[in-house]
N, C-alpha and C positions, 0 to 999 in steps of 0.2 A: 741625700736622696735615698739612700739605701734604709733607712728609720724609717722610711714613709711605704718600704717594699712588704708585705705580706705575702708567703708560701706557704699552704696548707696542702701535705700530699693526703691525698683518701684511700686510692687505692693503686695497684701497681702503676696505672697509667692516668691516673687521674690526682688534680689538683687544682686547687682555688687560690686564684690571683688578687692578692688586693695591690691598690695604690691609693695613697690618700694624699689629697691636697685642696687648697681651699675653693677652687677653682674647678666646677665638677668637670667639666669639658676638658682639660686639662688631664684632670684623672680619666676619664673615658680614652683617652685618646694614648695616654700611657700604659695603662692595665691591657686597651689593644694592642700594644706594639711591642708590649712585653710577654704578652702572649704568643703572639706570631715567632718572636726569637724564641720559645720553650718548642713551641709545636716544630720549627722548623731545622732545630738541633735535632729534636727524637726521630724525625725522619731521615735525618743527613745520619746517625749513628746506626740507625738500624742498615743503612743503605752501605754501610762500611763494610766491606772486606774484613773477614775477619783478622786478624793476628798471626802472622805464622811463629807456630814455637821456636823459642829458642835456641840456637845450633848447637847445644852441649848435650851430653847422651846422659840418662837418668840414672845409667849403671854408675858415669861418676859423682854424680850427684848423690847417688846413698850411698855411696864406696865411704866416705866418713863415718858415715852413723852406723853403718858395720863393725866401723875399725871400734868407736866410741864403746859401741854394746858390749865388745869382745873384752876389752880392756875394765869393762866396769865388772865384767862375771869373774876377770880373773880377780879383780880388787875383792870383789865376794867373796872369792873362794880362799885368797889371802887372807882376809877379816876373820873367817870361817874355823882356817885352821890355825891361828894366833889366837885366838881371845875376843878378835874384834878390836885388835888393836894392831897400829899401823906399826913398821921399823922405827920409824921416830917417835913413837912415844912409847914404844918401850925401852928404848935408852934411859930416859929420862927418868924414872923409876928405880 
């Protein structure tokens, strides 16, 4: 059944349902009824409560990409004052 579904969005709130079958009453009657279930989700979603955020505070959330940043400038400055070359491979030389 779903081969026989067509969804064409236009524009933010608009789209074109197809259903094909050999049986045009058939199709009429499914292209309505699958209309009514698109039309009747975007009402029921719009009509939703939004989301409450999530209970975790944003401070810990970038507290990583703090710690990340810090550790990559001292790697720079490591890189900077060697050569651009790491402990381990200057052994190996």
């Amino acid at each position: 059944m779903r081969n026989r579904i067509n969804i064409d969005t236009k524009e933010k709130n608009t789209f074109i349902l197809k259903f094909q079958h050999e049986n045009p009453e058939v199709a009429k009657r499914v292209a309505s009824r699958l209309g009514s279930f698109f039309v009747e989700e975007n009402i029921r979603a719009a009509n939703r409560p939004p989301r409450k955020p999530r209970s975790f505070s944003w401070m810990r959330c970038r507290r990583p990409g703090k710690e990340l940043e810090a550790q990559e400038e001292k790697l720079k400055q490591y890189k900077l004052q060697f050569g651009g070359e790491l402990p381990q491979q200057s052994r190996q030389t």
